[in-house]
C-alpha positions as a Markdown table, in Angstrom:
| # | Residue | x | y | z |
|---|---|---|---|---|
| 1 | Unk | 0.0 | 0.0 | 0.0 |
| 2 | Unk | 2.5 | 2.3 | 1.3 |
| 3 | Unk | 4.3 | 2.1 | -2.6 |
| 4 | Unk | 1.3 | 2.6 | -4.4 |
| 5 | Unk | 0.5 | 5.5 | -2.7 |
| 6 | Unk | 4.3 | 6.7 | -3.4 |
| 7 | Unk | 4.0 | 5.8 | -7.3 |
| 8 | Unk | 0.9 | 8.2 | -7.2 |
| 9 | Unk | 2.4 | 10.6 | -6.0 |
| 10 | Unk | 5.9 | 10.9 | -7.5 |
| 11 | Unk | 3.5 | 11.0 | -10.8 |
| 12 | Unk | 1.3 | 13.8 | -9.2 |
| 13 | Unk | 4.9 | 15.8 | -8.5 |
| 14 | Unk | 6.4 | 15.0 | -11.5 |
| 15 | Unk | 3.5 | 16.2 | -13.3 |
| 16 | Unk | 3.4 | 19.9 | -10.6 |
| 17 | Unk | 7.2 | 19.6 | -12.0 |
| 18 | Unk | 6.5 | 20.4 | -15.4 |
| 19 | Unk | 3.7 | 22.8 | -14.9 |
| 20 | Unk | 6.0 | 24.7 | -12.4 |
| 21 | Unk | 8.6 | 24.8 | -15.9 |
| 22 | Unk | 6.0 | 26.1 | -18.1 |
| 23 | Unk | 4.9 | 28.7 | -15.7 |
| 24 | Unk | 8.5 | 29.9 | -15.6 |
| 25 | Unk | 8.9 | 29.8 | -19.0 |
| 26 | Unk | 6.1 | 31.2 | -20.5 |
| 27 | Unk | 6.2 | 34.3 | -17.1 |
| 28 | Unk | 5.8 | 37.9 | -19.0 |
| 29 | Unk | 5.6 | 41.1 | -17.2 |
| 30 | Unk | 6.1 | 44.8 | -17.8 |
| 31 | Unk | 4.9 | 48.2 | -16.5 |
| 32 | Unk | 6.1 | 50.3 | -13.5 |
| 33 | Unk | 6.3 | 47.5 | -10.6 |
| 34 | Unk | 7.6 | 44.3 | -13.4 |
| 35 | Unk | 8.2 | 41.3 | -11.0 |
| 36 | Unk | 8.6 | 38.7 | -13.5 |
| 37 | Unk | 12.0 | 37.8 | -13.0 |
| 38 | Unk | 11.6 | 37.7 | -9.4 |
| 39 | Unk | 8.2 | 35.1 | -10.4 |
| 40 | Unk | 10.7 | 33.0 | -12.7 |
| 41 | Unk | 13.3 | 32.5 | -10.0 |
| 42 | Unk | 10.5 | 31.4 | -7.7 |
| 43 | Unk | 9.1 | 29.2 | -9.7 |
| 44 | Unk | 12.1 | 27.8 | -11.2 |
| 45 | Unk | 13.0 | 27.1 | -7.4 |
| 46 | Unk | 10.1 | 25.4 | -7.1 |
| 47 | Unk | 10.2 | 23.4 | -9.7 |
| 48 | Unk | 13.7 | 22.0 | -8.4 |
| 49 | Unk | 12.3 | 21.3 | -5.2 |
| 50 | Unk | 9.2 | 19.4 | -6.3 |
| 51 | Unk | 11.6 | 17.6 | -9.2 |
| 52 | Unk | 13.3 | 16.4 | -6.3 |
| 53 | Unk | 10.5 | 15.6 | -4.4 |
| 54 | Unk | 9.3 | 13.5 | -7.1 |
| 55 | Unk | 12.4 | 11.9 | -7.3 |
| 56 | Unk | 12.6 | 10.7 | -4.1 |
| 57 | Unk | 9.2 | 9.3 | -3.9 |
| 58 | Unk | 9.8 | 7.5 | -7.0 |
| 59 | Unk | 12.5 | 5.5 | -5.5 |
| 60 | Unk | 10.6 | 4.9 | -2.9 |
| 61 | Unk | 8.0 | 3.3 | -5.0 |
| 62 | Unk | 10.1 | 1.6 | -7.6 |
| 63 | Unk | 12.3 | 0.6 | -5.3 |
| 64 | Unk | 12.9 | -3.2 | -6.1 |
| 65 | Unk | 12.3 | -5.7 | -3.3 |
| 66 | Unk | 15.1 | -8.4 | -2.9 |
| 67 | Unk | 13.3 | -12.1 | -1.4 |
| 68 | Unk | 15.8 | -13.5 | 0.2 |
| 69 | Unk | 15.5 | -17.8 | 0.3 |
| 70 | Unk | 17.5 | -20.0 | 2.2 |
């Protein structure tokens, strides 16, 4: 149970990954008060910490288990 539960949710982050990437990519701004670049390191940031996040619960998940016979 407890692997399934990390499989879903290393998809889930993986997926919040790559949305985080397009929001930082695709981030405009202009005017008097432009905060964009400030907006693209944040979620750039984010992105690396949910990437890793992901990572980890993938692992976790696919993690191979060795039966050991005697």
């Amino acid at each position: 149970m407890k692997k399934a539960i990390c499989r879903i949710l290393s998809v889930i982050m993986l997926a919040v990954t790559a949305f985080l990437i397009y929001c930082a990519i695709t981030v405009t701004g202009s005017g008097f008060l432009d905060l964009s670049n400030i907006v693209r390191y944040v979620l750039t940031g984010m992105a690396v910490i949910s990437g890793a996040i992901a990572l980890v619960l993938a692992r976790i998940g696919w993690k191979n288990e060795v039966v050991w016979q005697a």
